[in-house]
C-alpha positions as CSV (number, residue, x, y, z in Angstrom):
1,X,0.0,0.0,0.0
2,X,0.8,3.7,-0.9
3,X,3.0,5.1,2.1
4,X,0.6,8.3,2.4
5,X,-2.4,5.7,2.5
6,X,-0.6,3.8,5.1
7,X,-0.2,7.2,7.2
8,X,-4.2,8.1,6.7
9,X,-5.3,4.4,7.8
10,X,-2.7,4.9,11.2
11,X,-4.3,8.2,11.8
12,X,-8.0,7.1,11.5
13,X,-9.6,10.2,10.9
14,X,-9.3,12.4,7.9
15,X,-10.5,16.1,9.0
16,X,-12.0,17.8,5.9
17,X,-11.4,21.2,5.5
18,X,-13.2,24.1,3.9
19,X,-10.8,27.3,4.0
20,X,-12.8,30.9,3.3
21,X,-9.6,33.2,4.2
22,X,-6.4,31.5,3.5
23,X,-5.5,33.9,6.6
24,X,-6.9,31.4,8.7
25,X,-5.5,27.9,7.4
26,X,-2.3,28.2,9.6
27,X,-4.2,28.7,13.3
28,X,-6.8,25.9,11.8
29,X,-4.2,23.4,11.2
30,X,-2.1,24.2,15.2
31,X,-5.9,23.4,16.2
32,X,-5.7,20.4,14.6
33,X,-2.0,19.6,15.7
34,X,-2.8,20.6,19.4
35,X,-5.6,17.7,19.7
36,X,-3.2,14.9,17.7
37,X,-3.7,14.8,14.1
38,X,-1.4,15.4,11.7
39,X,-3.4,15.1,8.8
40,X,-5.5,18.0,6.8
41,X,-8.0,17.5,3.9
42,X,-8.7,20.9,1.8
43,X,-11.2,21.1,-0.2
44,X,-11.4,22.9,-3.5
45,X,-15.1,24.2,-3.1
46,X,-13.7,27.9,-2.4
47,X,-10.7,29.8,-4.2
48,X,-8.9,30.3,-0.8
49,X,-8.2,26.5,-0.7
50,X,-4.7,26.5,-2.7
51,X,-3.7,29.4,-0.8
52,X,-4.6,27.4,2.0
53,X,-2.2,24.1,1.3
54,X,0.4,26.5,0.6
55,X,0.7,28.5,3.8
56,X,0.0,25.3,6.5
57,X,2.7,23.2,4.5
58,X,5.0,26.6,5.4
59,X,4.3,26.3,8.5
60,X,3.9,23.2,9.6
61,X,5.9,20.5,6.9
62,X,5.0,17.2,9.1
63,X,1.1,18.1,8.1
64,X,0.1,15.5,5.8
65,X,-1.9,17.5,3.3
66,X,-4.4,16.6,0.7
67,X,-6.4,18.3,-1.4
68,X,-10.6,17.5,-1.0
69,X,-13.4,17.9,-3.7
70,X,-11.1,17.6,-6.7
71,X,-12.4,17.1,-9.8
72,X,-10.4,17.4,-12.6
73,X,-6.6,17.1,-13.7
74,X,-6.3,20.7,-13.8
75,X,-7.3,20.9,-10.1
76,X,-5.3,18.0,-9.2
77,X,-2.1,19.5,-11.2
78,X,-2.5,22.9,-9.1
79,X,-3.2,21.1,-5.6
80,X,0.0,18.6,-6.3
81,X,1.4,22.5,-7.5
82,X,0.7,24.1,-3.9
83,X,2.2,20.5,-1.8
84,X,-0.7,18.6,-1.5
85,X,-0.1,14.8,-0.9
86,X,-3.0,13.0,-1.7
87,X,-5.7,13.6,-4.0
88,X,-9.5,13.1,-2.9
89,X,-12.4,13.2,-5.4
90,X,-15.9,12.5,-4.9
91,X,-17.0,10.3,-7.8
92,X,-14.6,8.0,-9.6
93,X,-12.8,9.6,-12.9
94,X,-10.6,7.4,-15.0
95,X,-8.7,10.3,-16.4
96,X,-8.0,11.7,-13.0
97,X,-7.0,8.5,-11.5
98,X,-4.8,7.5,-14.8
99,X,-2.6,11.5,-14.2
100,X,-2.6,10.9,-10.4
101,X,-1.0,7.7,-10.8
102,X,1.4,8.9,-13.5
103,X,2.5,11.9,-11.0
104,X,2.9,9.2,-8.2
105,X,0.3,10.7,-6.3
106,X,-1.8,9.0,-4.0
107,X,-5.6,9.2,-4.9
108,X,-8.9,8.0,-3.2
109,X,-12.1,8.1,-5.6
110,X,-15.5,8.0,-4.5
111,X,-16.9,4.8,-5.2
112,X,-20.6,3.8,-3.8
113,X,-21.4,1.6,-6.1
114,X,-20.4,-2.6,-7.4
115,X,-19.7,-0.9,-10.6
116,X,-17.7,1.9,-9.4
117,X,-15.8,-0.9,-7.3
118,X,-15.1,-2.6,-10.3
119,X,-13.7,0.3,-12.1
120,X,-11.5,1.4,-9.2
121,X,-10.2,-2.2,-9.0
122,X,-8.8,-1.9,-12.5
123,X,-6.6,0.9,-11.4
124,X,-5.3,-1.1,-8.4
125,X,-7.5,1.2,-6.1
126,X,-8.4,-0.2,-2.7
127,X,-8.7,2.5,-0.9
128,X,-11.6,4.1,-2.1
129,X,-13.8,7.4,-0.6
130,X,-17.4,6.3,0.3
131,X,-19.5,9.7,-0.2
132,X,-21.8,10.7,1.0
133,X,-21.9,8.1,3.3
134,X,-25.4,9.2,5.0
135,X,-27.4,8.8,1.5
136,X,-25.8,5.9,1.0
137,X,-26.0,3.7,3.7
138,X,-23.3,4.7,6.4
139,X,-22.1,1.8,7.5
140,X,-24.4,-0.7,6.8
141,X,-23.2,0.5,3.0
142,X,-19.8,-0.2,4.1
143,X,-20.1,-3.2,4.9
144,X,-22.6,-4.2,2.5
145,X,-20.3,-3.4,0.2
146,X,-17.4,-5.2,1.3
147,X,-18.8,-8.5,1.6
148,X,-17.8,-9.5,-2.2
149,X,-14.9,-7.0,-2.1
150,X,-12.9,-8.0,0.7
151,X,-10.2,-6.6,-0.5
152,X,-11.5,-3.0,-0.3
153,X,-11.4,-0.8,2.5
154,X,-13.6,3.1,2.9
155,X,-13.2,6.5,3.7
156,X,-16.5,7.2,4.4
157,X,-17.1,11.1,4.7
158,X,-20.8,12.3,5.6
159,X,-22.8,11.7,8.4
160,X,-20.3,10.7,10.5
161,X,-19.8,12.9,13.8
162,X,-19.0,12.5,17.1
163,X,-22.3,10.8,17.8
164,X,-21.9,7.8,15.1
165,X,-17.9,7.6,15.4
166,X,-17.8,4.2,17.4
167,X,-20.1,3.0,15.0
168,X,-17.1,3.0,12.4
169,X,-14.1,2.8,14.6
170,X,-13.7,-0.8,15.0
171,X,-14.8,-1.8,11.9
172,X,-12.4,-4.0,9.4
173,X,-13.2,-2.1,5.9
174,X,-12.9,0.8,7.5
175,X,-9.8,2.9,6.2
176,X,-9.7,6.3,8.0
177,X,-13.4,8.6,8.6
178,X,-13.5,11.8,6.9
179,X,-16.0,14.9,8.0
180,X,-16.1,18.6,8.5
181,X,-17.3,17.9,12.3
182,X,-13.5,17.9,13.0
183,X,-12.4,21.2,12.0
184,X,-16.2,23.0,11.2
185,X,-16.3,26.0,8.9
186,X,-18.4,27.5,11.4
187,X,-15.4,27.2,13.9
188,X,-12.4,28.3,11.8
189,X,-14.7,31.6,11.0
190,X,-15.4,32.3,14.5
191,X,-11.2,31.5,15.4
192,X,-12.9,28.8,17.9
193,X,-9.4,27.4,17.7
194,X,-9.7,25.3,21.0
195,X,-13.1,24.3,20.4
196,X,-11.3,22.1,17.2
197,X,-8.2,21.1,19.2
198,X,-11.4,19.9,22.2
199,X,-13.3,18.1,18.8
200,X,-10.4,16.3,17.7
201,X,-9.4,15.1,21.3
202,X,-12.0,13.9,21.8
203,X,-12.9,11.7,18.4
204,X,-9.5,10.2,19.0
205,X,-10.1,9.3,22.2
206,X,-13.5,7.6,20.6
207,X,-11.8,6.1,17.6
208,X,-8.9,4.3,19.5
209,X,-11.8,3.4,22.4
210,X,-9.0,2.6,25.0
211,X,-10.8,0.6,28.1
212,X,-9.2,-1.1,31.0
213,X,-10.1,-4.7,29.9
214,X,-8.9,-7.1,33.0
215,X,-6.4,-7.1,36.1
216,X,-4.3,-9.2,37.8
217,X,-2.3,-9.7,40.8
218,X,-2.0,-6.4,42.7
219,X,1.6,-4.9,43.3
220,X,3.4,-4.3,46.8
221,X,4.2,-0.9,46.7
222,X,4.2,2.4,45.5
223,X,7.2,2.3,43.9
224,X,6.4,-0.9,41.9
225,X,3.1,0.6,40.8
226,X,4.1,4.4,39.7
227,X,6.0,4.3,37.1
228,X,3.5,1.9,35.3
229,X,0.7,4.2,36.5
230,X,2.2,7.0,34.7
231,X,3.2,4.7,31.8
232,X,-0.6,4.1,31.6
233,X,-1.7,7.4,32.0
234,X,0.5,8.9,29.4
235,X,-0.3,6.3,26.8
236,X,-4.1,5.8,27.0
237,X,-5.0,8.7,28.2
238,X,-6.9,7.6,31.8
239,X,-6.6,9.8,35.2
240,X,-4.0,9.2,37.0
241,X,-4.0,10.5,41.0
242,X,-0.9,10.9,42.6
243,X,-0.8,9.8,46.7
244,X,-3.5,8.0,46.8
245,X,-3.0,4.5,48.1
246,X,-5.5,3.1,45.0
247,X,-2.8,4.1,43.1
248,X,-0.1,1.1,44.4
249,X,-2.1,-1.3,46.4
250,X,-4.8,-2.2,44.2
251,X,-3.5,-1.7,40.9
252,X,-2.4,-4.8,38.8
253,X,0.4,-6.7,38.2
254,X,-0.7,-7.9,35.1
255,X,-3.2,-4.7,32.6
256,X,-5.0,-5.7,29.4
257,X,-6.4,-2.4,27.5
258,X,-8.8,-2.8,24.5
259,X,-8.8,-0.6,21.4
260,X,-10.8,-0.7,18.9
261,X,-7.6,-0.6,16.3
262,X,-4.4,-2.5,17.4
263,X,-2.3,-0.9,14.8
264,X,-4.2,2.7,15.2
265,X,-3.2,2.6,18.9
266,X,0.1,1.7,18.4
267,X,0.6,4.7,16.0
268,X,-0.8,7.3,18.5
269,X,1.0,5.7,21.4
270,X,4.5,5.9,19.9
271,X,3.7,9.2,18.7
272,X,3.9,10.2,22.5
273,X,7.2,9.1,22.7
274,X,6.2,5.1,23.9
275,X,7.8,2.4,22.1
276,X,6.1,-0.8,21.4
277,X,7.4,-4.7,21.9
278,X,5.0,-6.9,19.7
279,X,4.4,-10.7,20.4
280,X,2.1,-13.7,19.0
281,X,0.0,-15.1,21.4
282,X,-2.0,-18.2,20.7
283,X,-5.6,-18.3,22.2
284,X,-8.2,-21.1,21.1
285,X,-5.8,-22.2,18.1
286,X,-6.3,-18.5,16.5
287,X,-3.7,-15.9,16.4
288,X,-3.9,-13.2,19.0
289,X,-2.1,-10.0,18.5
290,X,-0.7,-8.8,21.8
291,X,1.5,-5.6,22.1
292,X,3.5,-5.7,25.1
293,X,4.9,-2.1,26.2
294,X,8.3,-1.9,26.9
295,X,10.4,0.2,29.5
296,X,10.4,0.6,33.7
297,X,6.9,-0.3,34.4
298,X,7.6,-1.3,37.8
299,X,5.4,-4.7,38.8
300,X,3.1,-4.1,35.9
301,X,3.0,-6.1,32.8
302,X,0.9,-3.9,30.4
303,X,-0.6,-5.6,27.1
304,X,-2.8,-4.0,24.6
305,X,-5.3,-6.4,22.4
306,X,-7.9,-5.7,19.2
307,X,-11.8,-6.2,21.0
């Protein structure tokens, strides 16, 4: 698979971006930054939305950029022009995919349809855009979809907020979610900056779904549980509070935490700095994915599984 495709499936969630004053695309995308995505869709629907690509890839070169609502070459050519990375277009055109793939540019089609499936398959495609995901089914689309085309995963962009995330999050065929909920027109307008950055915490925190899944054996002290505590904390995201004796004498020796996306988890983890140890384990003579977290975690042996 396409590195940049690789790097929108790890991230999950693919804000999509309208830009009305270019002025504004840099404080939009530190919004984004600030609640953990690195990853910006900008849609051609207004004439600020070059200007746009141009200025946040300035300022902030790790952005992965693409360009939203494209729908010719010429638009594509001007995008790739101003640093866009990927190409996203909302219905599936053979001359657009045919350029994109001559430029080495990644490219995600709409596709709702068997016959549109078809047609992408012929280009290789199986990442494909599934828009607009409400008229069309949501996920019941999805996966309706996906039942004869296993090897086809979707960006499904509208519908999808904060309400029906989960719905999507844990879901096989399910590439990376796209929507305007993330970073709102509305919001960029009004310079809510840190309502965006509280959006997009808060739909990762949905799309990984981290929850405590089992304990075992408690530890002896403080000092054997701390250092895991704040392992855990740092990591997953959960509370942690400091002196109280919760903290060492009841917490485990042994930690499972679910997420809804092993390899989703693993990405956002590292990003904070954590580094990973992966292992096989065999449960009921299927292969079990288990990541193991490595590093001083006192007593605690912390493992991370797909639920």
């Amino acid at each position: 698979m396409n590195d940049v495709l690789k790097r929108i499936g790890n991230a999950g969630l693919v804000p999509v971006v309208v830009i009305d004053d270019a002025e504004l695309a840099v404080p939009a995308a530190k919004a984004l930054i600030d609640g953990g995505l690195e990853i910006m869709e900008v849609t051609m629907r207004t004439d600020q939305g070059l200007k746009a690509i141009v200025k946040v890839k300035e300022a902030y070169p790790q952005m992965l950029l693409g360009a939203g609502t494209v729908l010719s070459i010429e638009n594509a050519r001007e995008a790739l022009d101003a640093g866009a990375e990927f190409i996203v277009s909302p219905g599936l055109n053979p001359d657009l995919i045919e350029w994109c793939q001559g430029q080495k540019i990644a490219v995600t089609p709409g596709a709702v349809t068997p016959t549109e499936i078809q047609q992408a398959l012929k280009f290789n495609l199986t990442v494909l855009k599934f828009f607009p995901g409400n008229i069309f089914g949501g996920i019941k689309g999805c996966e309706a979809l996906y039942n004869p085309y296993r090897m086809v995963k979707f960006i499904p962009t509208g519908g999808v907020s904060l309400n029906n995330l989960e719905d999507y999050a844990s879901k096989p065929y399910i590439h990376a979610i796209g929507g305007s909920w993330l970073c709102s027109s509305a919001d960029i307008n009004q310079k809510n900056f840190d309502q965006i950055t509280r959006i997009v915490k808060e739909s990762v925190d949905k799309l990984l779904g981290f929850e405590l899944a089992d304990q075992g054996n408690s530890t002896k002290s403080e000092k054997g549980s701390l250092p895991a505590a704040e392992i855990i904390s740092g990591s997953f995201g959960f509370n942690l509070k400091r002196g109280n004796p919760v903290d060492y004498a009841e917490t485990a020796g042994t930690i499972a935490i679910k997420t809804n996306n092993v390899d989703r988890a693993v990405y956002y983890i590292e990003k904070k700095g954590n580094k990973l140890g992966w292992s096989i384990k065999l449960e009921n003579n299927a292969e079990k994915t288990v990541i193991y977290l490595e590093g001083d975690a006192g007593d605690l042996s912390v493992h991370l599984f797909q639920g």
